[in-house]
C-alpha positions as CSV (number, residue, x, y, z in Angstrom):
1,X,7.1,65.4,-38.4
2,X,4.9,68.8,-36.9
3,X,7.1,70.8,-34.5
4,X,5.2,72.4,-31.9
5,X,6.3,76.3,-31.5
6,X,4.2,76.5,-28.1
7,X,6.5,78.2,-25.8
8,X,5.2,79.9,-22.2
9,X,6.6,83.3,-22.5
10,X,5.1,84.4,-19.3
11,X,5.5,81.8,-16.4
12,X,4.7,83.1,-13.1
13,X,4.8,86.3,-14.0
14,X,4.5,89.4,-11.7
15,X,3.5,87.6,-9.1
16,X,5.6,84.3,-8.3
17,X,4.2,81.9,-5.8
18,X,5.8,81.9,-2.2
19,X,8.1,78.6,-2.6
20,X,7.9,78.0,1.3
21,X,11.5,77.0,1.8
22,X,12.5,75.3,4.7
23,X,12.5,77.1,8.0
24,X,11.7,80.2,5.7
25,X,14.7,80.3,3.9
26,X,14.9,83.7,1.7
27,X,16.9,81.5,-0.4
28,X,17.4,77.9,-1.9
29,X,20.9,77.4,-2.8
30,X,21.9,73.9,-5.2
31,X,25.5,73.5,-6.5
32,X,25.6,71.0,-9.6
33,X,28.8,69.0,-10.2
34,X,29.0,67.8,-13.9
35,X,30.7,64.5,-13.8
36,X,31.4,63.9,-17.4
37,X,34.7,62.8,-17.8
38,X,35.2,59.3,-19.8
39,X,31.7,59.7,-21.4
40,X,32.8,62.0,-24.3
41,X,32.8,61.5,-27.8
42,X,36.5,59.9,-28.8
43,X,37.8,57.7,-31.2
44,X,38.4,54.7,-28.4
45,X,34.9,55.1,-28.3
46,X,34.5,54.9,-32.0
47,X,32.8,58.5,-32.9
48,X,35.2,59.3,-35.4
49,X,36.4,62.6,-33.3
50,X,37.8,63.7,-30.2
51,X,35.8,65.8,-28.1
52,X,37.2,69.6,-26.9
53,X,33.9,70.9,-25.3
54,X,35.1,72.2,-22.3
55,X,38.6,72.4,-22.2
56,X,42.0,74.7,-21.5
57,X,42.4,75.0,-25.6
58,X,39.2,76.0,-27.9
59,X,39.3,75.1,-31.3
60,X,41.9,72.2,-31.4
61,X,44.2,72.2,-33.6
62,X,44.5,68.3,-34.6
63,X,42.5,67.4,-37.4
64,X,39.4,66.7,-36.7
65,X,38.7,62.3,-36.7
66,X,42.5,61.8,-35.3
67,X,42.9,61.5,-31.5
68,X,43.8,64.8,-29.6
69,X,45.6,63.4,-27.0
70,X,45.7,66.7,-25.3
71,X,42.5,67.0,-25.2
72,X,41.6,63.7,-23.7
73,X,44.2,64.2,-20.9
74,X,42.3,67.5,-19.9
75,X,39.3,65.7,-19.4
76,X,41.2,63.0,-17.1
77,X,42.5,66.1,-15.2
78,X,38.9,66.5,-14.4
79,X,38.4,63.1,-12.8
80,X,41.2,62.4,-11.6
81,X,42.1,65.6,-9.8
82,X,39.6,68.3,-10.2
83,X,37.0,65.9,-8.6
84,X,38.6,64.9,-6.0
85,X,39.5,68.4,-4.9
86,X,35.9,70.0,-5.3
87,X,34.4,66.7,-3.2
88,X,37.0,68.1,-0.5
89,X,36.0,71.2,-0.6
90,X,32.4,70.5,0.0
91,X,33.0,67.5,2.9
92,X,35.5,70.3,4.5
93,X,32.3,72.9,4.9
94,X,30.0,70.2,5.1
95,X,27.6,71.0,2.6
96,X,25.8,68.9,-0.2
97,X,25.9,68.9,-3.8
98,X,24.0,67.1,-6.8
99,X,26.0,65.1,-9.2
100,X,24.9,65.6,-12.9
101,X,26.1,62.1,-13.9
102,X,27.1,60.5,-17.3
103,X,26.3,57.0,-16.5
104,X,29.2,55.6,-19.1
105,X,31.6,58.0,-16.8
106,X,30.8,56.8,-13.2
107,X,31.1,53.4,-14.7
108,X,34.7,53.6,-16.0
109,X,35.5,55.4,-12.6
110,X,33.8,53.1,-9.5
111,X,36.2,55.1,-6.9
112,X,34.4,58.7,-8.1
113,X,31.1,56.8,-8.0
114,X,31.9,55.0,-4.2
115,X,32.5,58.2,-3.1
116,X,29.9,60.2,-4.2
117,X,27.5,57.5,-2.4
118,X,29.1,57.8,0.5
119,X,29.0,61.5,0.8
120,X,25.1,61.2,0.0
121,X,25.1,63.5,-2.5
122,X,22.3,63.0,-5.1
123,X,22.0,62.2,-8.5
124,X,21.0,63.7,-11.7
125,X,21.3,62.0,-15.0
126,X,22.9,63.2,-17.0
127,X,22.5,60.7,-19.6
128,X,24.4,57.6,-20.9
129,X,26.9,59.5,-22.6
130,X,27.7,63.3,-22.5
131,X,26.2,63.6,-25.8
132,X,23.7,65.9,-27.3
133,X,20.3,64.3,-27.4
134,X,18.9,66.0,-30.1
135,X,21.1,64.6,-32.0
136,X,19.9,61.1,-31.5
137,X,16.6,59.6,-33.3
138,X,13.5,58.3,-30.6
139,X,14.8,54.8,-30.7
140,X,18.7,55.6,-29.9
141,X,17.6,58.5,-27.3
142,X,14.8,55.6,-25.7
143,X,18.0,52.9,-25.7
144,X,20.1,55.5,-24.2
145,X,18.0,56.2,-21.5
146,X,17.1,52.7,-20.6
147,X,21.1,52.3,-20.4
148,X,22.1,55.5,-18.7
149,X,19.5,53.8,-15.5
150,X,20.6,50.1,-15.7
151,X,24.0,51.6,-15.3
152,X,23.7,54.0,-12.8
153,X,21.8,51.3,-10.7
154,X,25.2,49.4,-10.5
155,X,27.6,52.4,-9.9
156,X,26.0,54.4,-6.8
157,X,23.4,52.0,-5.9
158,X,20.0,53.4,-6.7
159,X,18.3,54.8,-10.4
160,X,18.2,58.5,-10.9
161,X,15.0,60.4,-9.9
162,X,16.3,63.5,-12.3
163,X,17.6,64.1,-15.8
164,X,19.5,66.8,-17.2
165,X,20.4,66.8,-21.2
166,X,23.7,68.3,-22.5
167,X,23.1,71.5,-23.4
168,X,19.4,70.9,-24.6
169,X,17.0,68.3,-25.2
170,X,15.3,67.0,-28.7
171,X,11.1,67.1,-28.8
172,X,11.2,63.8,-28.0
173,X,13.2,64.0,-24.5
174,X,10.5,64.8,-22.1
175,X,7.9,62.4,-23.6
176,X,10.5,59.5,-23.4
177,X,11.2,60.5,-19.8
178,X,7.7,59.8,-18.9
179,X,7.2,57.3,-20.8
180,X,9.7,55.2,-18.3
181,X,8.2,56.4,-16.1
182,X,11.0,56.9,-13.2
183,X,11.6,60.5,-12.7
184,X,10.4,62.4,-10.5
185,X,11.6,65.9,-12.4
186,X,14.2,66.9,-15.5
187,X,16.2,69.9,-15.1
188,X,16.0,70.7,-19.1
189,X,15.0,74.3,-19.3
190,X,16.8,77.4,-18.2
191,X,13.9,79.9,-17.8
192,X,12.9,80.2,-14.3
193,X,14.0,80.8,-11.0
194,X,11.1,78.6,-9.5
195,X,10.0,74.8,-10.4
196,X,6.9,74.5,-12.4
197,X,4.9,72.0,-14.2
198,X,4.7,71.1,-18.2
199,X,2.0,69.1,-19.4
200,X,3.5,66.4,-21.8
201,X,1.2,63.4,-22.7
202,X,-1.4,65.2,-20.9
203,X,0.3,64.7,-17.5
204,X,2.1,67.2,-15.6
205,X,6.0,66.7,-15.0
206,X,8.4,68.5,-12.5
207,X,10.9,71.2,-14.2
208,X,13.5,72.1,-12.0
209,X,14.9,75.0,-14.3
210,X,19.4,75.3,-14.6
211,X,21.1,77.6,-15.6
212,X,24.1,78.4,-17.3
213,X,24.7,82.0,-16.1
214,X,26.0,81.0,-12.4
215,X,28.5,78.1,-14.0
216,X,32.0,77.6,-14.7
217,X,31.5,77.8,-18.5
218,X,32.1,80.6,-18.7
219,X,36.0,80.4,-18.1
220,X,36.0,77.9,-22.0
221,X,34.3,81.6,-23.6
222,X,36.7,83.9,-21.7
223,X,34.2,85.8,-19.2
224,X,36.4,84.2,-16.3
225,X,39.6,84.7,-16.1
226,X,40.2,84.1,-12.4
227,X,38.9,82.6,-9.3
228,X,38.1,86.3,-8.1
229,X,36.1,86.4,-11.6
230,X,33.8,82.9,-10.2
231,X,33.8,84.9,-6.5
232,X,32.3,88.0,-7.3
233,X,29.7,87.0,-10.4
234,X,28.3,84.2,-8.0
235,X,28.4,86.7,-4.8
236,X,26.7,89.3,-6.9
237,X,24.2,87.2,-8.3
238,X,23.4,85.5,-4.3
239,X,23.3,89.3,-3.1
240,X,20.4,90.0,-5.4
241,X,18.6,87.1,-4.7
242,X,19.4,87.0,-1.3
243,X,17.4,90.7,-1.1
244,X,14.7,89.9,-3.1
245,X,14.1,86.8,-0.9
246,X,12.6,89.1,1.9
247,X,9.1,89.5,-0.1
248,X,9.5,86.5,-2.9
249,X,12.1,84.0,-2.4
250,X,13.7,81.7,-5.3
251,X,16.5,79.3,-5.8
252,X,20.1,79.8,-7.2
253,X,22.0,77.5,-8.9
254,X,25.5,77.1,-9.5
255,X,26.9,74.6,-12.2
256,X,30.4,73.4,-11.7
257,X,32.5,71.3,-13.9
258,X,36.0,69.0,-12.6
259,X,38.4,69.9,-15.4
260,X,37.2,73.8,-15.1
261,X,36.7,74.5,-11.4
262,X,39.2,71.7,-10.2
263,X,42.3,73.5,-10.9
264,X,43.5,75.3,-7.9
265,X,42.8,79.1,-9.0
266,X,39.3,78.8,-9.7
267,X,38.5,76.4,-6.8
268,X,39.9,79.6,-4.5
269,X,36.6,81.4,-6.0
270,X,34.2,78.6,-5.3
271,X,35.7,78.4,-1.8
272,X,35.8,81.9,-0.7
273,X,31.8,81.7,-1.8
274,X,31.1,78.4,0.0
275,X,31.8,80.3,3.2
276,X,30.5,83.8,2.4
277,X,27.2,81.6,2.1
278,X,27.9,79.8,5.2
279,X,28.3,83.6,6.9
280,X,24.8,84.5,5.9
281,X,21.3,83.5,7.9
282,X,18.0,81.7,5.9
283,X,19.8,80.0,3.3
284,X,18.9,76.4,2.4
285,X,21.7,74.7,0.7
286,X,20.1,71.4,-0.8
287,X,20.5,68.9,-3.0
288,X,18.3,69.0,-6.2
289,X,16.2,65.8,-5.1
290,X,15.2,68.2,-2.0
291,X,14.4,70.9,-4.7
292,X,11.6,68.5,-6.3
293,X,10.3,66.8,-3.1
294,X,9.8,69.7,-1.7
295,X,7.6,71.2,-4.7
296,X,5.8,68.3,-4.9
297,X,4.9,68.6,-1.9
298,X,4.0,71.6,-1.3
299,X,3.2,72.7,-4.3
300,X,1.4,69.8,-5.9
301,X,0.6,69.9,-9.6
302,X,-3.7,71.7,-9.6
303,X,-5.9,71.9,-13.0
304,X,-6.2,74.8,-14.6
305,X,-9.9,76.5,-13.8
C-alpha cells in the first residue's frame, strides 16, 4: 500500500485568521477529561496483557500476559474516585468540560455516563476501546467505529459529533470517519492552535487540533511532580496566550485524565487554575462541540483560488 508523505508544514502561517470568539474573547479555553477506565487492554478482556499506560508505576514488573492486579486497580481509582472528584470540581465553578469517551468504558460504568449527561458536558469519541488505531487493519478500525457510536447512543443518549484516537491515528482513520459520515470534526492532530480544514476523499473535514503539552501526562514521564507543577505550566502557558490574544486570539487546551489528576494533590493544581481563569475578563471556556460549531460557522470551509 502507497503512504502518502504530504504533510502541511506551514498552516496559517504568519498571519493566522481572527477566530472571532464569542463576545471577543482573547481566548478559547476547552478542558478534556479522558474517560478511559475499563476500556483497556486486560486479560478479562482477552488481549493477552495488562495495560500500565498511564499509571502510578511505569514499567510493571509482572510478566508481561499475566494479570497486574495493581495495575488494573489504578485504573479503577480513576473511575471510581478520580472522576467523581474532577466532575465536582467543575459543577462547584460551574464550568464545562468535553468527555473524551471510550464507548466500552461508559458502558461498564452507566452512573459515570448518567452523570456526565446530566452535567451537559459534551462528547468526544474516543473510540470503542482505548486502543491504538493504527494498530487495527481497515475492517477492525471500520467495526470499531461503527461500535464505539451504537454504544455511545445507549450510554449518554446521543452519537458523538467528534473523535479523538489514542495517541495517533492509522491512514485509514480520517477516511473511515467520513465515510460514516457522522462527525462533524476529529481532534487527531496536535499542530495548531486554530481549527482548520484537511481535504480527505476530496471533501473538507473539521480538525480541531489537542495537544499533549497542557495535559496531565506528564506526571507518568516525571515533568510533574506536584499540583504546583500542573498550576504554574498551565498558568504560564494561559498567560502567553492570554497576551497574544489582544492582536490574534487562539484556543488552549487542557487534557486531563481520572487516575492522574483525580488524586487529591494534583486536583489542588487544576483547582487553583479553574479560578485564576475565572479571575480573568474575555475568556470563553467551552466545550469542544462549541469549538467546531463555531468554525463552521464562521469560518466555513472556501476553495482554494
Amino acid at each position: 500500500m502507497a503512504i502518502s508523505l504530504e504533510r502541511d508544514l506551514i498552516g496559517y502561517g504568519a498571519h493566522p485568521p481572527d477566530p472571532k470568539w464569542p463576545n471577543g474573547a482573547r481566548l478559547a479555553l476547552n478542558f478534556v477529561l479522558n474517560f478511559e477506565e475499563g476500556s483497556e487492554y486486560s486479560i478479562g478482556d482477552g488481549d493477552g496483557l495488562t495495560d500500565s499506560g498511564l499509571v502510578e508505576m511505569p514499567g510493571s514488573p509482572v510478566t508481561r500476559g499475566e494479570r497486574d492486579l495493581a495495575a488494573e486497580s489504578m485504573f479503577e481509582y480513576g473511575s471510581r474516585v478520580g472522576f467523581w472528584r474532577l466532575m465536582r470540581i467543575f459543577a462547584e465553578r460551574d464550568l464545562p468540560m468535553t468527555i473524551y469517551a471510550c464507548a466500552l468504558a461508559l458502558e461498564r460504568n452507566q452512573p459515570a455516563a448518567d452523570a456526565i449527561r446530566a452535567a451537559e458536558h459534551d462528547i468526544c469519541c474516543h473510540g470503542w476501546r482505548w486502543i491504538e488505531h493504527f494498530k487495527l487493519s481497515e475492517a477492525e478500525e471500520r467495526e470499531h467505529i461503527r461500535l464505539a457510536i451504537e454504544s455511545l447512543e445507549r450510554t449518554v443518549g446521543g452519537r458523538p459529533l467528534g473523535w479523538y484516537c489514542r495517541y495517533g491515528p492509522s491512514v485509514n482513520t480520517r477516511r473511515l470517519l467520513m465515510e460514516e459520515g457522522g462527525f462533524l470534526y476529529d481532534s487527531d492532530s496536535y499542530n495548531d492552535e486554530l481549527p482548520y480544514y484537511v481535504l480527505a476523499e476530496g471533501k473538507p473535514q473539521l480538525v480541531v487540533p489537542y495537544t499533549l503539552t497542557n495535559n496531565d501526562v506528564k506526571w507518568g514521564t516525571a515533568n510533574f511532580g506536584t499540583g504546583e507543577d500542573f498550576f504554574t505550566y498551565l498558568r504560564e502557558s494561559f498567560d502567553v496566550l492570554y497576551d497574544e490574544g489582544r492582536t490574534a486570539p487562539k484556543m488552549m487546551n487542557v487534557g486531563m485524565h481520572m487516575r492522574l489528576l483525580g488524586h487529591p494533590g494534583r486536583a489542588s493544581g487544576l483547582m487553583r487554575f479553574l479560578d485564576y481563569v475565572k479571575s480573568k475578563p474575555d475568556v470563553w471556556v467551552c466545550k469542544r462541540l462549541d469549538l467546531a460549531h463555531h468554525w463552521l460557522e464562521n469560518h466555513p470551509y472556501k476553495e482554494s483560488a
